[in-house]
C-alpha positions as CSV (number, residue, x, y, z in Angstrom):
1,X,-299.1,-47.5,-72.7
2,X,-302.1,-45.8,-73.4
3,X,-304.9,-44.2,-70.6
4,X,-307.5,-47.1,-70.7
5,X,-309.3,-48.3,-68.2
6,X,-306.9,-51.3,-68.0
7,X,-304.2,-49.2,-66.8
8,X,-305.4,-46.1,-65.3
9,X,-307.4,-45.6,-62.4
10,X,-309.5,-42.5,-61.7
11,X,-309.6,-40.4,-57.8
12,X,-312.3,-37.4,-57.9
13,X,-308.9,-35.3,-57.5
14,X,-305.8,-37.2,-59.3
15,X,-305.0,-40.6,-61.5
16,X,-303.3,-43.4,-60.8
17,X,-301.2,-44.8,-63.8
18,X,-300.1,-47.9,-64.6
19,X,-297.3,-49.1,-66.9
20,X,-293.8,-46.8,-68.2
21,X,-293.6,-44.1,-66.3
22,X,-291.5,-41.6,-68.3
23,X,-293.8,-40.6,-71.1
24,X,-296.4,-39.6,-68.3
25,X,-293.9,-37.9,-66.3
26,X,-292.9,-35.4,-68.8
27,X,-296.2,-35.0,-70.0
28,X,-297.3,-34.0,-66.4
29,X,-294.3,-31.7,-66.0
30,X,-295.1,-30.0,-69.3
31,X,-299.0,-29.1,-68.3
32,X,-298.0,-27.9,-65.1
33,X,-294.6,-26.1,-66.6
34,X,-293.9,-25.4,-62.7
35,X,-290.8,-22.9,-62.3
36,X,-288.6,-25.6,-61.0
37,X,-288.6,-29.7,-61.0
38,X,-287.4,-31.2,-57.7
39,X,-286.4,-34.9,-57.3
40,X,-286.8,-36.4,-53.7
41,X,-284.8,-39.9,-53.8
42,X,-283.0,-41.8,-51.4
43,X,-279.2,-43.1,-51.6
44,X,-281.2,-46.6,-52.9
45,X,-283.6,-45.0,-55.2
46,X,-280.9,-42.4,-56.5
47,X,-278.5,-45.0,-57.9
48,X,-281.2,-47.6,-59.0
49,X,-284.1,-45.6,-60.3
50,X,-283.3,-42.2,-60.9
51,X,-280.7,-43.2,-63.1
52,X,-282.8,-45.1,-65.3
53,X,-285.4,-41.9,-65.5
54,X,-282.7,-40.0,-66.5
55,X,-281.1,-42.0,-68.5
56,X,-284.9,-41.7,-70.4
57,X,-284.8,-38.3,-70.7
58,X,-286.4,-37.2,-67.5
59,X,-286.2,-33.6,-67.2
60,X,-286.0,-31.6,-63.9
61,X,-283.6,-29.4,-62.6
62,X,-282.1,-30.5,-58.8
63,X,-282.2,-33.6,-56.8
64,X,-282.5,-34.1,-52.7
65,X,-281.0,-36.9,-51.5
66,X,-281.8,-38.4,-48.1
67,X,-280.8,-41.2,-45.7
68,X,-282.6,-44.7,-46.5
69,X,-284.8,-46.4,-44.0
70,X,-287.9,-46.0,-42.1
71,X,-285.8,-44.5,-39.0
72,X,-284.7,-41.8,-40.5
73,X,-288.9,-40.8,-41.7
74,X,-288.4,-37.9,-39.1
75,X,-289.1,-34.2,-38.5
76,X,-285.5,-34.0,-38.2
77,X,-285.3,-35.1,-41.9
78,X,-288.2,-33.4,-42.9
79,X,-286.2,-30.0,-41.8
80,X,-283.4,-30.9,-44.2
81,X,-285.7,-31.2,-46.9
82,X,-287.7,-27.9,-46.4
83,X,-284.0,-26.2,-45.9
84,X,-282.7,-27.8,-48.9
85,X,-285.8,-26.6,-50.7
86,X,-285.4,-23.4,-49.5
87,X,-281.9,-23.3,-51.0
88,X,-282.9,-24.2,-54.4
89,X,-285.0,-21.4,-54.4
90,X,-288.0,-23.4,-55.0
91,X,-291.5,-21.4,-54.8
92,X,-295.3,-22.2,-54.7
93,X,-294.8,-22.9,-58.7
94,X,-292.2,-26.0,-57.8
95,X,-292.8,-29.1,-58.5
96,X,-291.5,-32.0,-56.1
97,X,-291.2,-35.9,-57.5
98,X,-291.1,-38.5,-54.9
99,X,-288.8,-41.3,-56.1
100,X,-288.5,-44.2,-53.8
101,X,-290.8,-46.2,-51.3
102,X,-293.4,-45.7,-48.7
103,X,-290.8,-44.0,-46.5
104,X,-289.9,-41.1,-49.8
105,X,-293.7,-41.2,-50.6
106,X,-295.0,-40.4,-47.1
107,X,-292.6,-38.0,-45.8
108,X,-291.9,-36.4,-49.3
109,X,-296.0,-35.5,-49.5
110,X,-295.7,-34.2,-46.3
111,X,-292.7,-31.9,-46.7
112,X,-294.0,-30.3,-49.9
113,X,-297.5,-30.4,-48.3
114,X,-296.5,-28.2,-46.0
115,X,-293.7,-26.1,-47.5
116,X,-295.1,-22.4,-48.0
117,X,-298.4,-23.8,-47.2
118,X,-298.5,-26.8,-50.3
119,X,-296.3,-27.2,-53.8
120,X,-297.9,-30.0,-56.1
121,X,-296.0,-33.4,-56.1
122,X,-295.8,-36.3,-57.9
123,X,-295.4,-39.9,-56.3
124,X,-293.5,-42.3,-57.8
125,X,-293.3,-45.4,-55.6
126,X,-290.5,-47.8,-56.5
127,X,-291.4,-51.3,-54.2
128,X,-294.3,-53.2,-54.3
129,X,-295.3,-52.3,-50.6
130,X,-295.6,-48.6,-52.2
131,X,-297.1,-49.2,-54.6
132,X,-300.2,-50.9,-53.8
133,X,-300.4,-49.8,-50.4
134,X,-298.8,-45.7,-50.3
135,X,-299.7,-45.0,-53.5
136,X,-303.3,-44.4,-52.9
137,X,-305.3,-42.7,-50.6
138,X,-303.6,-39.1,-49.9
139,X,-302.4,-40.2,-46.0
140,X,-298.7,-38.4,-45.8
141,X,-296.8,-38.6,-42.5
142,X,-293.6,-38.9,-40.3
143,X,-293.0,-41.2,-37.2
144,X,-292.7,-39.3,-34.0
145,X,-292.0,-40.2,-30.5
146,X,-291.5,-43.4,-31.7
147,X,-294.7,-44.5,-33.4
148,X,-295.5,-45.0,-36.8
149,X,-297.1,-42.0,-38.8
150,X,-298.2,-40.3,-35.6
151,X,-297.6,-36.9,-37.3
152,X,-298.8,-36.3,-40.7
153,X,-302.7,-35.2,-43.2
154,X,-304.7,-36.3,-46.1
155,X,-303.4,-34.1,-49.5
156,X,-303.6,-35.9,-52.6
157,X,-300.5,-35.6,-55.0
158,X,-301.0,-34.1,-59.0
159,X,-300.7,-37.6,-60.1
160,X,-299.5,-41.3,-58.9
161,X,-297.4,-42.9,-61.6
162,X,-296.8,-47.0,-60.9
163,X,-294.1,-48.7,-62.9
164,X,-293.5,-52.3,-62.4
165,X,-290.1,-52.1,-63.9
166,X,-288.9,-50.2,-61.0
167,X,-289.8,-53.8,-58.9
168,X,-286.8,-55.6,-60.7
169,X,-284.3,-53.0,-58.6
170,X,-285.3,-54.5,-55.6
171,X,-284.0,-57.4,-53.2
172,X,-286.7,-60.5,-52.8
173,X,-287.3,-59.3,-49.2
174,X,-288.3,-55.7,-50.0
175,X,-290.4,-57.4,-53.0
176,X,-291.8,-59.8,-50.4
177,X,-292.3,-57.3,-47.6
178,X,-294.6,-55.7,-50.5
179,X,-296.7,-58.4,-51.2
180,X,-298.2,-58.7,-47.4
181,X,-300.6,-55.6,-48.5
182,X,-301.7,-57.1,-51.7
183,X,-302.8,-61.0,-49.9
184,X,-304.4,-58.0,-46.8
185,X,-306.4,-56.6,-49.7
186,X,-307.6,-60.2,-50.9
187,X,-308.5,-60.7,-47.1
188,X,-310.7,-57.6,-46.6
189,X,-312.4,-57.2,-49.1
190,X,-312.0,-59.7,-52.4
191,X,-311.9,-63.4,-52.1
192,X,-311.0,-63.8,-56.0
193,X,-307.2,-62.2,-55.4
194,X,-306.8,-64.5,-52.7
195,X,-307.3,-67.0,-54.8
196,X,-305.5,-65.8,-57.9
197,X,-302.3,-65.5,-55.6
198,X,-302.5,-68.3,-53.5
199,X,-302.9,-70.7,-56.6
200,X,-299.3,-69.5,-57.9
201,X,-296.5,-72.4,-56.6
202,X,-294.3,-69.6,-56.1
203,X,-295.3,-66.4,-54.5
204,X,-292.8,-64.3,-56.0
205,X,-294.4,-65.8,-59.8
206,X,-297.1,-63.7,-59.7
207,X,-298.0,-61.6,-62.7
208,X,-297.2,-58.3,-60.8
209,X,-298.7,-55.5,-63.2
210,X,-301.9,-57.4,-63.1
211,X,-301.7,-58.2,-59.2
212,X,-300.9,-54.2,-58.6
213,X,-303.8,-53.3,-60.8
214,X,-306.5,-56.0,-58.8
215,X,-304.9,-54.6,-55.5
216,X,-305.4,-51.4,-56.2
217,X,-308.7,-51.8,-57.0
218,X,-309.7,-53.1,-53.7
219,X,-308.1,-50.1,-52.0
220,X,-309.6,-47.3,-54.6
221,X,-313.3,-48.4,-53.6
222,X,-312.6,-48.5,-50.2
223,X,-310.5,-45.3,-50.1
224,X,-313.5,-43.5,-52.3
225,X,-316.1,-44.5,-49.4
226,X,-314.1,-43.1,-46.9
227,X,-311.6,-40.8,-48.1
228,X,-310.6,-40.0,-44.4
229,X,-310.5,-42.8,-42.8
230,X,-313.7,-42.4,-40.5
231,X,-315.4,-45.6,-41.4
232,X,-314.9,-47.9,-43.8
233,X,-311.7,-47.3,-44.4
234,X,-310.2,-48.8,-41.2
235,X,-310.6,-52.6,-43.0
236,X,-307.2,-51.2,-44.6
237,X,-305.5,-51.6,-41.1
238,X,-306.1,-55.6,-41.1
239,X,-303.2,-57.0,-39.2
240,X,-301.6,-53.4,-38.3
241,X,-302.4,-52.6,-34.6
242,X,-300.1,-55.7,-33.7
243,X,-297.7,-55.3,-37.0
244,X,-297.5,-52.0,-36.6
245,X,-296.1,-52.7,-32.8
246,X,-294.5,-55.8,-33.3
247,X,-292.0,-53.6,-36.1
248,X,-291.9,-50.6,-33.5
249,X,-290.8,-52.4,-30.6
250,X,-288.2,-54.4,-33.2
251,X,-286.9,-51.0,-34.1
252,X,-286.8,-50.3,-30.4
253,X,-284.8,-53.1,-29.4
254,X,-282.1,-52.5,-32.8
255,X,-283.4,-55.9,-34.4
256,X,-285.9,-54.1,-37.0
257,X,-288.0,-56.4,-39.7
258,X,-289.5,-55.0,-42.4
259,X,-292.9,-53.7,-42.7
260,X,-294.3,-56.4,-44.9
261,X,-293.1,-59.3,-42.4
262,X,-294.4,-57.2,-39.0
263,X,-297.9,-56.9,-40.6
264,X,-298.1,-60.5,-41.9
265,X,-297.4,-61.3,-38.1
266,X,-299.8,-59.3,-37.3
267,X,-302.1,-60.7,-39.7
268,X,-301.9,-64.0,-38.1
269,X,-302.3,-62.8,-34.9
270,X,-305.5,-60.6,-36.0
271,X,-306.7,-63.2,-38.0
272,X,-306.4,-65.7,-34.9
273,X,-308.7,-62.8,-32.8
274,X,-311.3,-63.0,-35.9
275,X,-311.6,-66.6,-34.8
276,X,-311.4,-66.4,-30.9
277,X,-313.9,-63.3,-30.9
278,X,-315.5,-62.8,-34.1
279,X,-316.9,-65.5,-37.2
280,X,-313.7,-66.8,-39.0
281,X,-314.1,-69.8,-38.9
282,X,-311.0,-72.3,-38.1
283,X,-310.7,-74.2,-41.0
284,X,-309.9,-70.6,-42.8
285,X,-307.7,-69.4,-39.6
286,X,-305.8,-72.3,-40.3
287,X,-304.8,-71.9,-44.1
288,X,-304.8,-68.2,-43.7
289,X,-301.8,-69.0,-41.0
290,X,-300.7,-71.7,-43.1
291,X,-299.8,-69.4,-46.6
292,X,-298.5,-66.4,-44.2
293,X,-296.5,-68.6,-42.5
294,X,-294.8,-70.8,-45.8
295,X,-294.4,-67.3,-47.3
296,X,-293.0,-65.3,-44.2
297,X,-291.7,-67.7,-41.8
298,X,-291.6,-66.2,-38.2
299,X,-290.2,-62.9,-36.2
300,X,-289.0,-64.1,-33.2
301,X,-291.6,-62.1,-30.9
302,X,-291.4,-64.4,-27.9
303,X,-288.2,-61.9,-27.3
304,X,-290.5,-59.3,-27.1
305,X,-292.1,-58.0,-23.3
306,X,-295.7,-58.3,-23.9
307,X,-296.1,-55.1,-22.2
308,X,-294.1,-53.2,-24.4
309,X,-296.3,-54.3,-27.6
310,X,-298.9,-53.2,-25.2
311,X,-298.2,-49.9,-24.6
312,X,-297.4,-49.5,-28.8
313,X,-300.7,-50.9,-29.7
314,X,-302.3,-48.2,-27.2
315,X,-301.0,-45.0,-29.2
316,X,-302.3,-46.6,-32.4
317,X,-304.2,-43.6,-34.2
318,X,-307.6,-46.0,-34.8
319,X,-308.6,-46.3,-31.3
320,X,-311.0,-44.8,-29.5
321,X,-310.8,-44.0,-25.6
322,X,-308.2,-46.1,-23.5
323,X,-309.6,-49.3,-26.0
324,X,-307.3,-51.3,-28.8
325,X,-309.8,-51.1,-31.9
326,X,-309.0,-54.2,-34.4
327,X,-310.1,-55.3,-38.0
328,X,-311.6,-58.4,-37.7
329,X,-311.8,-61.0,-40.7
330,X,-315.4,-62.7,-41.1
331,X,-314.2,-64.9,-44.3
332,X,-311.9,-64.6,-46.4
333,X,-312.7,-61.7,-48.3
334,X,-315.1,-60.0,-46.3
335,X,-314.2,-57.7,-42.9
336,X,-315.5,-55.4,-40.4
337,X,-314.4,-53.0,-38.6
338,X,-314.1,-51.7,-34.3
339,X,-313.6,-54.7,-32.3
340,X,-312.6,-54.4,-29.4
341,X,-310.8,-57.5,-27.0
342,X,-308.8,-57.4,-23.8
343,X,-305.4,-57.6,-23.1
344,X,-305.3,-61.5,-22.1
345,X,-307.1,-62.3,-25.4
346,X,-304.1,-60.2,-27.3
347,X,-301.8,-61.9,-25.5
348,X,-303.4,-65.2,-26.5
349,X,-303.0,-64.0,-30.2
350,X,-299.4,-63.3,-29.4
351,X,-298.9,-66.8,-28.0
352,X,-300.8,-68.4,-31.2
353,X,-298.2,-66.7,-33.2
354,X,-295.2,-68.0,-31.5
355,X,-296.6,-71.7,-30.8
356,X,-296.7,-71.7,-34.8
């Protein structure tokens, strides 16, 4: 793979690469020539990826393996890391690799953000949702007190290296779970991906190196106009408030879905408040619902307490005050940001949902 513009994209502080990972990998590790290579994986990504970096020739020196699954993205975790980092005698000259998903991505950044004030790190996300979602934008972070990402800061890594080999390792529900962020992206902000993926029979066709690249996109202008998320950069939390508390409150309750399905819920549900409050029009509520739906199928939120989604989408990070800010959809394609509604007309998007 080469460094074109076709397969690299350029941050003021880091790249994004596209394609084989391995080649850039070493070459990173032999500019920075850190004192020691640390791998961060999880049980998943240790036996399915890892072993096919170092089957490659990857070179580093130790590994840290963790527990799988968003409920164990935890300080408690985080304390394991820093003490198994401080047992491999690893300095301000280490170098850390994140191997794995959004969960390895996020808290990894932040562990080696924050050990002995910052060690460079390279993330290399492994599932689709990573990869067009985590991958960008520098936002590292743990759950805490049961919300999502509720402690965490914006440091970018040394590099970002995207491999869409890694996507073959994974089950069709983590690949599908994925591709909620990349139809959010054609939502937001370009109309033309929309189209390019809702014209494929199959969703789980789609040419994946070229949708990750188009995604991407989407989220690189938008992250470049707001690097910290003051603005702008809240379109990116289209169908979140209510995902993000719909996969709480499923966590909660021991019945957990995956990221990907919660937001696509939520996008539904957001995408139904565009309509009641804002300009979507109907017809495009209506086949918006219609491809989430045939792709997703439902989360059975009707055994939810409203209330309890309530008090979730309160402690969500964009709002402002006591109010629940939302991204609302204008067309598809095209989104602004800091609505505000009240809690009947969120229930009424809760209800929409589960009369589908």
């Amino acid at each position: 793979m080469t460094k074109d513009s076709k397969t690299t994209l350029h941050l003021p502080n880091y790249q994004i690469f596209i394609g084989e990972t391995l080649n850039f990998i070493n070459t990173l590790i032999s500019e920075k020539d850190p004192s020691k290579v640390i791998v961060l994986a999880d049980h998943h990504t240790e036996e399915s990826c890892l072993a096919l970096l170092k089957d490659g020739g990857l070179k580093y020196d130790s590994s840290i393996i963790i527990a799988a699954g968003e409920k164990h993205k935890s300080l408690g975790t985080c304390e394991k890391i820093w003490q198994r980092l401080f047992d491999l005698k690893a300095d301000r000259h280490s170098l850390l690799i994140n191997l794995g998903g959004g969960v390895i991505g996020d808290m990894g950044g932040f562990c080696a953000s924050t050990f002995m004030r910052g060690i460079p790190f390279i993330q290399v996300p492994t599932t689709l949702l990573s990869q067009v979602d985590a991958s960008i934008g520098g936002k590292l972070g743990i759950d805490f007190y049961g919300l999502k990402n509720a402690i965490g800061l914006f440091h970018d890594p040394l590099a970002v290296l995207i491999d869409p080999e890694f996507l073959k390792t994974l089950p069709n529900k983590e690949l599908r779970s994925g591709f909620a962020e990349v139809i959010k992206h054609g939502l937001i902000r370009d109309r033309s991906i929309w189209d390019k993926i809702t014209a494929v029979d199959e969703w789980s066709d789609q040419p994946w190196q070229e949708v990750i690249y188009e995604s991407l996109k989407v989220k690189q202008k938008v992250v470049l106009e707001d690097p910290f998320e003051e603005g702008t950069r809240k379109i990116l939390n289209f169908g979140h408030t209510i995902g993000h508390a719909i996969e709480s409150v499923m966590i909660d309750i021991d019945r957990p879905v995956l990221h990907g399905e919660a937001v696509a819920a939520g996008m539904i549900a957001e995408a139904y408040l565009s309509n009641r409050c804002g300009q979507l029009s109907t017809e495009e509520l209506a086949t918006i619902t219609e491809y989430l739906k045939s792709v997703y199928g439902q989360i059975p939120v009707n055994e939810i307490e409203f209330d309890r989604l309530l008090r979730k989408m309160t402690h969500d990070k964009k709002n402002v005050g006591s109010s629940i800010n939302f991204t609302f959809l204008e067309k598809i394609g095209a989104s602004s940001i800091n609505h505000t509604v009240s809690p009947e007309e969120i229930k009424e998007s809760i209800d929409y949902y589960i009369d589908l």
